[in-house]
BATOR-714536 format. One record per residue: residue number from 0; chain; y, z, x of N, C-alpha, C in turn. Coordinates in nm, 4 decimals. Atoms other than C-alpha are relative to their C-alpha. Layout:
! residues N
SITE   k c  n_north     n_up   n_east ca_north    ca_up  ca_east  c_north     c_up   c_east
SITE NUM A        Y        Z        X        Y        Z        X        Y        Z        X
...
//
This chain:
! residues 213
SITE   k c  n_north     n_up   n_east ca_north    ca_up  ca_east  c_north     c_up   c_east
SITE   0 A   0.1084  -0.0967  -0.0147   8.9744  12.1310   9.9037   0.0010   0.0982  -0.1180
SITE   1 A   0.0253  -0.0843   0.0841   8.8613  12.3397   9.6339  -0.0384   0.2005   0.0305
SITE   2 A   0.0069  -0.1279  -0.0554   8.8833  12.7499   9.6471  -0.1820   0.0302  -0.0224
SITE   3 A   0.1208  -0.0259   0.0018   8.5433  12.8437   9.7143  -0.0295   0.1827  -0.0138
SITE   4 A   0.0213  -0.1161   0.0231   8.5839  13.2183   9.7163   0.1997   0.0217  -0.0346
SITE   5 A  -0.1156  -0.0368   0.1018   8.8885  13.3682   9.4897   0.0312   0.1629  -0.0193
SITE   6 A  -0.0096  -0.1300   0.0160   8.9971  13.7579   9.5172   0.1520   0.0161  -0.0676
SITE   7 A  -0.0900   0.0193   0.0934   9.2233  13.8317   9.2559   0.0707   0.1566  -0.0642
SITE   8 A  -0.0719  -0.1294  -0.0115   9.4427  14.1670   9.2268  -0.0859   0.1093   0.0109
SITE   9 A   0.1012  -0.1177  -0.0231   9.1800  14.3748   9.3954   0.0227   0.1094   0.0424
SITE  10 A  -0.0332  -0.1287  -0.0569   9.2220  14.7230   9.4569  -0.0825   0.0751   0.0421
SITE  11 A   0.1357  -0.0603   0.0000   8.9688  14.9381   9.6443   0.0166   0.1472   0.0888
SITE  12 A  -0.0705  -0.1148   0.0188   9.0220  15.3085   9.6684  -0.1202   0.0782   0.0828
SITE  13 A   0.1141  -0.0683   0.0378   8.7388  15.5769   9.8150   0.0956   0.1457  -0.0019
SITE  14 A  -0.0397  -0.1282   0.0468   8.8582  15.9217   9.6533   0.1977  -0.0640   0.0219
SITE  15 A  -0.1681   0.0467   0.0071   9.2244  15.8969   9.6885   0.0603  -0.0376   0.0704
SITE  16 A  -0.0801   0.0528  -0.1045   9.2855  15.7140   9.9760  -0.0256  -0.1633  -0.0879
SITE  17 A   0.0424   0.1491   0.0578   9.3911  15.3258   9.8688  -0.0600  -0.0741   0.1654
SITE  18 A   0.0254   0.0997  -0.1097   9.2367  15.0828  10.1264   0.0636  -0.1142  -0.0383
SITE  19 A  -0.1118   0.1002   0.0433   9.4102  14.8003   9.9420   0.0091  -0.0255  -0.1111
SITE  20 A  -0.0652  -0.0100   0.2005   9.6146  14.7392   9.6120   0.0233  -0.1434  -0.0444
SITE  21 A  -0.0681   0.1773   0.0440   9.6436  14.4250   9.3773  -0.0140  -0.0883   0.1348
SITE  22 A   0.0573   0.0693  -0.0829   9.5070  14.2266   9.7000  -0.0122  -0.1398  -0.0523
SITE  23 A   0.0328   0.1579  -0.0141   9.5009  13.8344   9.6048  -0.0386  -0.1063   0.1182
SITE  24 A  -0.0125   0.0907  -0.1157   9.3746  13.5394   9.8122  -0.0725  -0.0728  -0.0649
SITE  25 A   0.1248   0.1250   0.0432   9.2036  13.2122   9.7662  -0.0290  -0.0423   0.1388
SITE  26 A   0.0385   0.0036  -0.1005   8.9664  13.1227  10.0346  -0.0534  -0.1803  -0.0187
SITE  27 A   0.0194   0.0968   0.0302   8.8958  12.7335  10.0620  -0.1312  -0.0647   0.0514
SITE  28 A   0.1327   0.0242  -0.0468   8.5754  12.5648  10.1109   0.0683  -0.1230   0.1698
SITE  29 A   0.0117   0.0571  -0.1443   8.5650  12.4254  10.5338   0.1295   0.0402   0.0532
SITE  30 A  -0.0638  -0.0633  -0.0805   8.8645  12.6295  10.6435   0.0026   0.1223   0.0789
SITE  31 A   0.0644  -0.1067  -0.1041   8.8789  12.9040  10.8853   0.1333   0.1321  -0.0330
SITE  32 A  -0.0612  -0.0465   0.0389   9.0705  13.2042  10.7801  -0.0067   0.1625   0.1354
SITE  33 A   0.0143  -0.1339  -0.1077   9.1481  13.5428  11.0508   0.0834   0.0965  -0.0590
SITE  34 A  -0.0539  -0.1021   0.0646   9.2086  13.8649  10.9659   0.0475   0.0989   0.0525
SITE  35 A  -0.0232  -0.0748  -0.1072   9.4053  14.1119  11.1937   0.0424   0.1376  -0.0580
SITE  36 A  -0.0139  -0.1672   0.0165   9.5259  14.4703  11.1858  -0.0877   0.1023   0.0758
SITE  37 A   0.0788  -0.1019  -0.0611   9.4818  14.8103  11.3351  -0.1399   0.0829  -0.0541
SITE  38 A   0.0814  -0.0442   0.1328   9.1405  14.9883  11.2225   0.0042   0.0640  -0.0869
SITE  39 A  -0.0366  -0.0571   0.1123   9.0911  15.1077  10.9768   0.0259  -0.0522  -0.1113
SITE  40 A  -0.1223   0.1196   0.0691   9.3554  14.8744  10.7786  -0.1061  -0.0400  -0.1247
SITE  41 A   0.0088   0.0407   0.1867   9.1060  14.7656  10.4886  -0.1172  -0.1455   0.0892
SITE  42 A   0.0922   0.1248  -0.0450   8.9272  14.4431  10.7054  -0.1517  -0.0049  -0.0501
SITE  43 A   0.1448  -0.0104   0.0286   8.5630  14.5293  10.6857  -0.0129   0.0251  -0.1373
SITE  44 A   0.0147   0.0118   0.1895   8.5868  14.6707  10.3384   0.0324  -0.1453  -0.0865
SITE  45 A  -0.0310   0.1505   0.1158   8.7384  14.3399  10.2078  -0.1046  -0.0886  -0.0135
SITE  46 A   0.1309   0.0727  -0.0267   8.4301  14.1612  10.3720  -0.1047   0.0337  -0.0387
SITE  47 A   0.0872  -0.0659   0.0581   8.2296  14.4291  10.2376  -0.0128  -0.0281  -0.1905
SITE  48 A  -0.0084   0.0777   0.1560   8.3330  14.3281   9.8553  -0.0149  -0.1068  -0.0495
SITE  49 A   0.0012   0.1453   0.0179   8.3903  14.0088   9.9386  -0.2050  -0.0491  -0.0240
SITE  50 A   0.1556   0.0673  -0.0178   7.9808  13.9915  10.0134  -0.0393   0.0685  -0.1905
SITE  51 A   0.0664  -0.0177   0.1133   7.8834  14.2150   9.7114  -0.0377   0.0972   0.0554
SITE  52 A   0.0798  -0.1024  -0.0608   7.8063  14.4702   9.9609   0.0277   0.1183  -0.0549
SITE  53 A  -0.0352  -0.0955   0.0703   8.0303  14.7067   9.7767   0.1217  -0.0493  -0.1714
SITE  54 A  -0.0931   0.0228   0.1225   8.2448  14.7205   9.4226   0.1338   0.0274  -0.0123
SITE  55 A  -0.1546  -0.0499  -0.0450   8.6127  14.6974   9.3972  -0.0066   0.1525  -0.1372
SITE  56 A  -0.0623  -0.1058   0.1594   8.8003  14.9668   9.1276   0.0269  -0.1035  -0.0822
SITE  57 A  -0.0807   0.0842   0.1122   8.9952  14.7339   8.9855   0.0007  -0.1775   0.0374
SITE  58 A   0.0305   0.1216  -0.0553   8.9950  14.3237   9.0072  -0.0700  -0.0377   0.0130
SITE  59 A   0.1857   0.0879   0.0428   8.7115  14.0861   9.0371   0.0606  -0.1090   0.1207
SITE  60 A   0.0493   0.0971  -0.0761   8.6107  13.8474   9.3219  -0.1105  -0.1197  -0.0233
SITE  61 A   0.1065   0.0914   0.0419   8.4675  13.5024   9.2178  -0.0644  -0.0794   0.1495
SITE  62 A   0.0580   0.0884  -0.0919   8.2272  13.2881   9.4126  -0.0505  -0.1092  -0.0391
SITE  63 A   0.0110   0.1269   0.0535   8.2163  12.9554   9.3141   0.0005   0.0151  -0.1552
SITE  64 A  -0.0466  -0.0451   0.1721   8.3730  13.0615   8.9916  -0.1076   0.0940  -0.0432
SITE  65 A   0.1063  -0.0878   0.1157   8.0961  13.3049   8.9184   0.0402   0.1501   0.0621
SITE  66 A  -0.0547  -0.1599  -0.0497   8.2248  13.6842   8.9430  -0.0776   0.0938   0.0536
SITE  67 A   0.0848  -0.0854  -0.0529   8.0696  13.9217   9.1945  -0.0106   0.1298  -0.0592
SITE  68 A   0.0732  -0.0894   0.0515   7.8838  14.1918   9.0601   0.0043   0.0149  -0.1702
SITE  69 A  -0.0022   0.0469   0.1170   7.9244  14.0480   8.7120  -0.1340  -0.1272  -0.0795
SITE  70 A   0.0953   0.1747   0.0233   7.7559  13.6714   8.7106  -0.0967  -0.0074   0.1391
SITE  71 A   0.0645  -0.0120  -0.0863   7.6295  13.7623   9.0406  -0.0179   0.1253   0.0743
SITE  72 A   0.0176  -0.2075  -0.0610   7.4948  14.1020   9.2679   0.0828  -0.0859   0.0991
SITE  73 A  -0.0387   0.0461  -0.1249   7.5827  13.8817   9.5959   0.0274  -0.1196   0.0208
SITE  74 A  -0.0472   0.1414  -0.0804   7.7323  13.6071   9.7853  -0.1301  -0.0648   0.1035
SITE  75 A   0.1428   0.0186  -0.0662   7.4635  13.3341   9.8566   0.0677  -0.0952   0.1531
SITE  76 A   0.0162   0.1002  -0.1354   7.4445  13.0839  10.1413   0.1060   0.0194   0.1276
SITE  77 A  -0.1130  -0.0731  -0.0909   7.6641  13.2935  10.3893  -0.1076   0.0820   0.1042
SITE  78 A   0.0124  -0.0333  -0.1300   7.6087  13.4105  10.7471   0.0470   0.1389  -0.0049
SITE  79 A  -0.0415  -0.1455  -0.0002   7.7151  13.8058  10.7617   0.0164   0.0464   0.1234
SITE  80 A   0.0112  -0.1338  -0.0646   7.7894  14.0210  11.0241   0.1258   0.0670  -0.0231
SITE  81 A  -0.0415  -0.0984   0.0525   7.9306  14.3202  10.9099  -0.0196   0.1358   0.0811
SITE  82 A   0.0288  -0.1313  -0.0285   7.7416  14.6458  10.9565  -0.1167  -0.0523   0.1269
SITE  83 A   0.1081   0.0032  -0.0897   7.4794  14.6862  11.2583  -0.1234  -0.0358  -0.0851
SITE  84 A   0.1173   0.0513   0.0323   7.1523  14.5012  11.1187  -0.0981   0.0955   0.0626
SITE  85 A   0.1377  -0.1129  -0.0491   6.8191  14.7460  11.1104  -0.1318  -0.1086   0.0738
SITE  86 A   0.1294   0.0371  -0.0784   6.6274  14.5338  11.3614  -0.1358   0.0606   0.0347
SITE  87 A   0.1244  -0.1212  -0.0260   6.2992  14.6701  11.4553  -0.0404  -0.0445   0.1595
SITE  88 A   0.0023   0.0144  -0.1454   6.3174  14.7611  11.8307  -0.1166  -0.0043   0.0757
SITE  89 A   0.1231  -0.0228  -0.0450   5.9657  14.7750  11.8950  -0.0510  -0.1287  -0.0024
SITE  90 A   0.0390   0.1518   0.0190   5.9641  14.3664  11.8227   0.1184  -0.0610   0.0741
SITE  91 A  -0.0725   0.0806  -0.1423   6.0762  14.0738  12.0703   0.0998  -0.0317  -0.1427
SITE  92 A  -0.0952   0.0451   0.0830   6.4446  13.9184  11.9149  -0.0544  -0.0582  -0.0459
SITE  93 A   0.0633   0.1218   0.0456   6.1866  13.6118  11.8139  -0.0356   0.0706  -0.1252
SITE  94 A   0.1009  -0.0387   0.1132   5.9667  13.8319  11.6038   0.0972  -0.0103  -0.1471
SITE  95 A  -0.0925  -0.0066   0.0810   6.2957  13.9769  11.4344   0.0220  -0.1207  -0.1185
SITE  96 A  -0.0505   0.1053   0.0572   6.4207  13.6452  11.3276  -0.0411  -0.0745  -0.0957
SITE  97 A   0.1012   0.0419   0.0363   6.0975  13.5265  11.2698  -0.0478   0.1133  -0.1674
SITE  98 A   0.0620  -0.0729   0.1445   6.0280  13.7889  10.9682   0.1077  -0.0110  -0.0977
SITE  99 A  -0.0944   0.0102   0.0751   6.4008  13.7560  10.8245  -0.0357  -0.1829  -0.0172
SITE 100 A   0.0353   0.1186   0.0173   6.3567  13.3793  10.8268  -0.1082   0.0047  -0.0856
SITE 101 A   0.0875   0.0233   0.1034   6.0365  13.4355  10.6013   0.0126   0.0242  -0.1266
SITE 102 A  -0.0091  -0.0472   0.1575   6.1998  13.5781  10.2937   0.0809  -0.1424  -0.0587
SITE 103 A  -0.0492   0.1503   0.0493   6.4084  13.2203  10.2384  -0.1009  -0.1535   0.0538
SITE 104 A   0.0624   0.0792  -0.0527   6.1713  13.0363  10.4298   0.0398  -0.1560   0.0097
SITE 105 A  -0.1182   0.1263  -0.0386   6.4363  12.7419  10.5206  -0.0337  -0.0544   0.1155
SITE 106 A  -0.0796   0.0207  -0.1298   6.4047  12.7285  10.8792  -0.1548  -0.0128   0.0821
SITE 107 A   0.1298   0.0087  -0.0485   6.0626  12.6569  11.1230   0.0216   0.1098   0.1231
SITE 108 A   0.0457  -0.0804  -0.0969   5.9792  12.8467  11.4067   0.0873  -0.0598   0.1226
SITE 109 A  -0.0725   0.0376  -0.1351   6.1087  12.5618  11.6804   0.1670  -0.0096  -0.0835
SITE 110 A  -0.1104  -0.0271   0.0514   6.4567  12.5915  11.4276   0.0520   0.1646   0.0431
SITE 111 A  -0.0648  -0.1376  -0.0909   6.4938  12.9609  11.5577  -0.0306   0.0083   0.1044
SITE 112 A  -0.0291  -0.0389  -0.1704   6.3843  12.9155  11.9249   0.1427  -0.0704   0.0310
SITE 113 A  -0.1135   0.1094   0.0312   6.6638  12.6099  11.8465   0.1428   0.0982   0.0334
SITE 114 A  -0.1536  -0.0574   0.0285   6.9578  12.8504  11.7646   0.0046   0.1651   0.1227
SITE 115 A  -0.0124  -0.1338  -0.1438   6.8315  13.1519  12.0424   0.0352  -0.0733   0.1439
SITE 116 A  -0.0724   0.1260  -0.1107   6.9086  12.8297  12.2941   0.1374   0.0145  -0.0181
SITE 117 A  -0.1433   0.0117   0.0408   7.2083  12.8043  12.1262   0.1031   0.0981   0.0383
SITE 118 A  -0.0827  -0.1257  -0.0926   7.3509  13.1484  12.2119  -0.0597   0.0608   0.1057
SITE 119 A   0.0638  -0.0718  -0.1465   7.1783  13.2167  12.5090  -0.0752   0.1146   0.0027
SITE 120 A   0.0806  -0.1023   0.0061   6.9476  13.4102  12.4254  -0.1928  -0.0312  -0.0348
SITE 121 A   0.1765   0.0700   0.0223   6.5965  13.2034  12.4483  -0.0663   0.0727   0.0979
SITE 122 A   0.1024  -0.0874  -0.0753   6.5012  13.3349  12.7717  -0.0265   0.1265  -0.0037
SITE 123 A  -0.0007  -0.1109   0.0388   6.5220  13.6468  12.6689  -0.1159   0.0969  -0.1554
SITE 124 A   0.0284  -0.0242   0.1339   6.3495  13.6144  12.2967  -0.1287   0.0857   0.0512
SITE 125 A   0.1757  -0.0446   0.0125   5.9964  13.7542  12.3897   0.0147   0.1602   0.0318
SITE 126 A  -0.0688  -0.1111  -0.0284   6.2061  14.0871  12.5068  -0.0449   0.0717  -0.1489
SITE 127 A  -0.0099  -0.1312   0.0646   6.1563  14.4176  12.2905   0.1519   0.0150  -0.0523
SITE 128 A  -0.1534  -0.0332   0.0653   6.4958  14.4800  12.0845   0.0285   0.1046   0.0605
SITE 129 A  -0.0578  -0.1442  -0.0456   6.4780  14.8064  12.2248   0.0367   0.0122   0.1337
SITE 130 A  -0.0686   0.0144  -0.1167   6.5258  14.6499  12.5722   0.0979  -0.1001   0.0249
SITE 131 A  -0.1392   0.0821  -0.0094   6.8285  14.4112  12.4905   0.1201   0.1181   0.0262
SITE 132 A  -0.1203  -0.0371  -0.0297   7.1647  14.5021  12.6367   0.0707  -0.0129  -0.1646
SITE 133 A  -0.1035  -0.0484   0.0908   7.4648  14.5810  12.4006   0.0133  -0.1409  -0.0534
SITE 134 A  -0.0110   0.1366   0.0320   7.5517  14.1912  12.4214  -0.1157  -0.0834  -0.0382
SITE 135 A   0.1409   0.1127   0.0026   7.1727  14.0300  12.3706   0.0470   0.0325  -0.1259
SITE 136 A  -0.0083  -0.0112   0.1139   7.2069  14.2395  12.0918   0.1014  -0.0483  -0.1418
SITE 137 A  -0.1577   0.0839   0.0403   7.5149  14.0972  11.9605  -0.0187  -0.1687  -0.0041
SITE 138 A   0.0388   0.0933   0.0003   7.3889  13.7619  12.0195  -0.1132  -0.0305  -0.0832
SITE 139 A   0.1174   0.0492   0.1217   7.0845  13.7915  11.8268   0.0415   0.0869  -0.1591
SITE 140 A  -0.0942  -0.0321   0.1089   7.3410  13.9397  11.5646   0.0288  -0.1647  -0.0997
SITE 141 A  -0.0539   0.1301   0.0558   7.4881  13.5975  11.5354  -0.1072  -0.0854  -0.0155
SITE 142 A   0.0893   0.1115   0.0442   7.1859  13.3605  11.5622  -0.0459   0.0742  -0.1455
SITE 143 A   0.0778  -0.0623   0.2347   7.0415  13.6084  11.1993   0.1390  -0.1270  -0.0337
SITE 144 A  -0.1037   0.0666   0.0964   7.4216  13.4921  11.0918  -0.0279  -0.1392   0.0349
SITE 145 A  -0.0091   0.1852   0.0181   7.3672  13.0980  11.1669  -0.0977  -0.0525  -0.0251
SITE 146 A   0.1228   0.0708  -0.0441   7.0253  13.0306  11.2310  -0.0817  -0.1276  -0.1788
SITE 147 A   0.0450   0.0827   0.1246   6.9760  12.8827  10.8188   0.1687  -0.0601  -0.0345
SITE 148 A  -0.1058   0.1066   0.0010   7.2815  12.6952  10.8700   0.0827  -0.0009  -0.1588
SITE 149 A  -0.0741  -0.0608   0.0591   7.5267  12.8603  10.6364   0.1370  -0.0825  -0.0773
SITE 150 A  -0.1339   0.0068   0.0069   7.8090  12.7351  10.4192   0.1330   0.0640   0.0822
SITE 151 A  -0.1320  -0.1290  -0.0401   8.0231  13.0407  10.4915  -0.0494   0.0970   0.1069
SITE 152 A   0.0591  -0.0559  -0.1431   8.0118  13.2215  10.8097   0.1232   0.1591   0.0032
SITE 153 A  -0.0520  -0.1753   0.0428   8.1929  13.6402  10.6969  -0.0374   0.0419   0.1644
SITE 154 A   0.0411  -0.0767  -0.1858   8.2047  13.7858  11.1287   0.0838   0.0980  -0.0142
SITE 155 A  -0.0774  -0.1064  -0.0004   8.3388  14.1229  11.1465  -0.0293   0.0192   0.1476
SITE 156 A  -0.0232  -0.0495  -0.1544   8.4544  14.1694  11.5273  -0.1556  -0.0754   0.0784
SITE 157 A   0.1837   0.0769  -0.0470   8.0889  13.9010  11.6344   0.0500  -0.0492   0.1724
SITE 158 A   0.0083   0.0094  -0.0827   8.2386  13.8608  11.9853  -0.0379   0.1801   0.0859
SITE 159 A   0.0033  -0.1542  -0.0585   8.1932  14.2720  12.0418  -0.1460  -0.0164   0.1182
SITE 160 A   0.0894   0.0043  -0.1184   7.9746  14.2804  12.3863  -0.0047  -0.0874   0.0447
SITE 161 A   0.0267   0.0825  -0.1083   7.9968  13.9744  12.4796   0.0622  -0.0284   0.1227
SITE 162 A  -0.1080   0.0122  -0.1357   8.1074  13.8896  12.8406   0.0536  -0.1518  -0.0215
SITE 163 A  -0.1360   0.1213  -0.0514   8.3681  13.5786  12.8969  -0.1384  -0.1437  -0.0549
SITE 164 A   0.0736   0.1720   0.0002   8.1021  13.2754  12.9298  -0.0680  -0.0150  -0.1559
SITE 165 A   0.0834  -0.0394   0.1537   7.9150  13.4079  12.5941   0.1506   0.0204  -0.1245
SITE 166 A  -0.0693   0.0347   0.1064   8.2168  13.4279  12.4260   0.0303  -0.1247  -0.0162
SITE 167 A   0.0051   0.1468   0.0032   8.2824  13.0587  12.4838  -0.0664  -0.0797  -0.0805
SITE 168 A   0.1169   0.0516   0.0420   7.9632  12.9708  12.3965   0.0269   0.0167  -0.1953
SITE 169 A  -0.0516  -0.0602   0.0850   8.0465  13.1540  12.0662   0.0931  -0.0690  -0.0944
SITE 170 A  -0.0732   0.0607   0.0605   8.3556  13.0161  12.0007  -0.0467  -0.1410  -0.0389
SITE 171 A   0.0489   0.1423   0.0184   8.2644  12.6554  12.0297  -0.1359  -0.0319  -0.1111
SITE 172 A   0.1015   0.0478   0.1733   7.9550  12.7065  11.7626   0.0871   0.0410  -0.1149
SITE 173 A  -0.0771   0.0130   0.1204   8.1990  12.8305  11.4943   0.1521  -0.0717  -0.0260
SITE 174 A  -0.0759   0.0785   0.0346   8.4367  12.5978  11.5819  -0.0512  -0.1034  -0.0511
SITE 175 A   0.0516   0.1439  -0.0204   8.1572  12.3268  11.5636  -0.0449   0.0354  -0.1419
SITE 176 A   0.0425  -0.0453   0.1191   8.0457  12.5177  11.2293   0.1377  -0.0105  -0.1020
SITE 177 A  -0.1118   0.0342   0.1008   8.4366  12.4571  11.0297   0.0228  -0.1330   0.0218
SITE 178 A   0.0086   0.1433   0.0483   8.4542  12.0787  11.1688  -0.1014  -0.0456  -0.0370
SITE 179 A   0.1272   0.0153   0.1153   8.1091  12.0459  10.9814   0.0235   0.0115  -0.0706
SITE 180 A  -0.0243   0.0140   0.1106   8.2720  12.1054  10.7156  -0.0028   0.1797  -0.1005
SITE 181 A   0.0674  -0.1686   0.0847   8.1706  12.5352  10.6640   0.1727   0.0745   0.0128
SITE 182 A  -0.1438  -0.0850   0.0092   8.4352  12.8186  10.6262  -0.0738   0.1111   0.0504
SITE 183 A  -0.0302  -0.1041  -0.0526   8.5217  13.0672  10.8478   0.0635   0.0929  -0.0153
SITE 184 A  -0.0605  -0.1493   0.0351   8.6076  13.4675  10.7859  -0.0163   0.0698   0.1062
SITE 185 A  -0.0084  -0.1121  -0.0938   8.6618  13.6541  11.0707   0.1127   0.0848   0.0743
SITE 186 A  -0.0634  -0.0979  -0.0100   8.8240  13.9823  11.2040   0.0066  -0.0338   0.1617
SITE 187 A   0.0643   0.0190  -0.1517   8.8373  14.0163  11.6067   0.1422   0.0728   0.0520
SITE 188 A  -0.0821  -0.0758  -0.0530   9.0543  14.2410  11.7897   0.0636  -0.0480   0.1429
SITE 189 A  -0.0275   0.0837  -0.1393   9.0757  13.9771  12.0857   0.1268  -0.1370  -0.1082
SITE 190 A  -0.0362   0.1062   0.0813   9.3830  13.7574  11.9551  -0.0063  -0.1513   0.0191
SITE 191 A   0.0851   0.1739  -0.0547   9.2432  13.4582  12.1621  -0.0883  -0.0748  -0.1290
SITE 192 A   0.1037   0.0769   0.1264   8.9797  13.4413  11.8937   0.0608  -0.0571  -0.0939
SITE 193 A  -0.0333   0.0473   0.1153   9.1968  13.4407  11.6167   0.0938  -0.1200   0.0209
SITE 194 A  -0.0336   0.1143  -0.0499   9.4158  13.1943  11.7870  -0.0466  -0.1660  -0.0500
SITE 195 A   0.1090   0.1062  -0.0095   9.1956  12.9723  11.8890  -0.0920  -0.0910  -0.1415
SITE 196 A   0.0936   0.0329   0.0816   8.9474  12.9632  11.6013   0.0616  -0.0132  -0.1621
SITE 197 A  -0.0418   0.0198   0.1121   9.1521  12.9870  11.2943   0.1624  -0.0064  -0.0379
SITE 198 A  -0.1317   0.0797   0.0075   9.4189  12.7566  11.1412   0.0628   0.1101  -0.1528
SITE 199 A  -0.0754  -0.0689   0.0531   9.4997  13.0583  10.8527  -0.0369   0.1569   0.0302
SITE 200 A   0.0591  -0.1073   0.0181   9.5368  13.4354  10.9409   0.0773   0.0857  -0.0643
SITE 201 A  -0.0303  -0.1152   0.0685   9.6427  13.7469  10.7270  -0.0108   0.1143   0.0859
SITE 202 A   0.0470  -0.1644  -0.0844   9.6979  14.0648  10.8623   0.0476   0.1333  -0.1176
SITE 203 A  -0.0362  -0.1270   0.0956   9.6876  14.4198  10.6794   0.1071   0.0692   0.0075
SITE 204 A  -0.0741  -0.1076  -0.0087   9.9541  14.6159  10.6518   0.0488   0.1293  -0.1296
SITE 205 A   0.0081  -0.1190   0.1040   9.9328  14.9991  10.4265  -0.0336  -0.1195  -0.1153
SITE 206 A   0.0446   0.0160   0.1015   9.7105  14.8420  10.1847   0.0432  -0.1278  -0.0735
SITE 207 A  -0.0743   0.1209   0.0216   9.8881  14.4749  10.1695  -0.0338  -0.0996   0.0782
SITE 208 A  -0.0089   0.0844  -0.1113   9.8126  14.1733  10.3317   0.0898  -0.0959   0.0140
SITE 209 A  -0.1119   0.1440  -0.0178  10.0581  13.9152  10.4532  -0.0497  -0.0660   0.0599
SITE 210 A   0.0298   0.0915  -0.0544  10.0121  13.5716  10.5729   0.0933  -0.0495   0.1196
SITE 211 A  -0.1058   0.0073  -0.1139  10.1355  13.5163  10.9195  -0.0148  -0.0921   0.0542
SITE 212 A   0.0441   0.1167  -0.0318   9.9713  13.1892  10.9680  -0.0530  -0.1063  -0.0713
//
């Protein structure tokens, strides 16, 4: 397998606190990688550089050999969840999907009722965002992240709200998304997930990560 994403003595600082120093890793294309620690610890920021979302200090992150925020602003054909997505609550989850789906225009209309089936959240699509529960919302988190069928799938904590049967559901598409052949990045404070779902994880410790798996 070839490294598909490459972070290479990254250091990323805001004012004088380090979040993490000289940081290395190679990330491989169709493996599943977990990332643990207390908050805080540096997780989201790494995922945050790693996308392009922010700039290290020092060090450089390639993506398919091309250096982020150098040869490229961002990391393409990747699934995200990260920060809370600015949905617009005054539109059903469909609409949502339906207007992000038009700027790549990849995907049809019965391709996103397709993937709101998928996480349980079809009967629901014609709903107002502003009347989804904590978990719908969280669910139509993840169909944005899959629904154009993603190399790389970056989840920061993507089981948060869901109850027991929905996490299942969950697991089993990004397990069914790394034996396809994609790569998995995710954080999760449940260690079932990381368990379960990924065969390498790292955990932070003061600005260091070690490999504990």
């Amino acid at each position: 397998m070839s490294n598909i994403i490459e972070v290479k003595n990254a250091t990323k600082k805001f004012k004088n606190k380090i979040i993490f120093e000289n940081l290395s890793l190679n990330i491989e294309e169709g493996k599943s990688y977990g990332f643990i620690g207390y908050n805080g610890c540096g997780k989201s920021v790494l995922f945050k550089v790693i996308c392009g979302f922010s700039l290290l200090n020092s060090g450089e992150i390639l993506y398919n050999n091309k250096k982020i925020g150098k040869d490229i602003d961002f990391i393409s054909d990747t699934g995200i969840i990260i920060e809370t997505p600015s949905f617009l609550s005054d539109l059903s989850g469909f609409k949502n999907l339906q207007i992000i789906a038009e700027i790549l225009n990849k995907i049809s209309e019965n391709e996103i009722n397709d993937v709101l089936k998928l996480v349980g959240l079809f009967e629901d699509k014609d709903k107002k965002v502003s009347k989804y529960s904590l978990g719908m919302k969280q669910k139509l988190r993840i169909a944005q992240a899959i629904m154009e069928k993603p190399a790389i799938l970056i989840l920061d904590e993507p089981m948060n709200g869901l109850d027991k049967k929905s996490v299942e559901i969950i697991r089993n598409i990004l397990k069914n998304h790394v034996n396809n052949g994609g790569t998995l990045l995710i954080t999760s404070h449940n260690a079932d997930d990381i368990e379960i779902l990924c065969e390498n994880v790292y955990e932070f410790d003061d600005g260091k990560i070690l490999k504990v798996k």
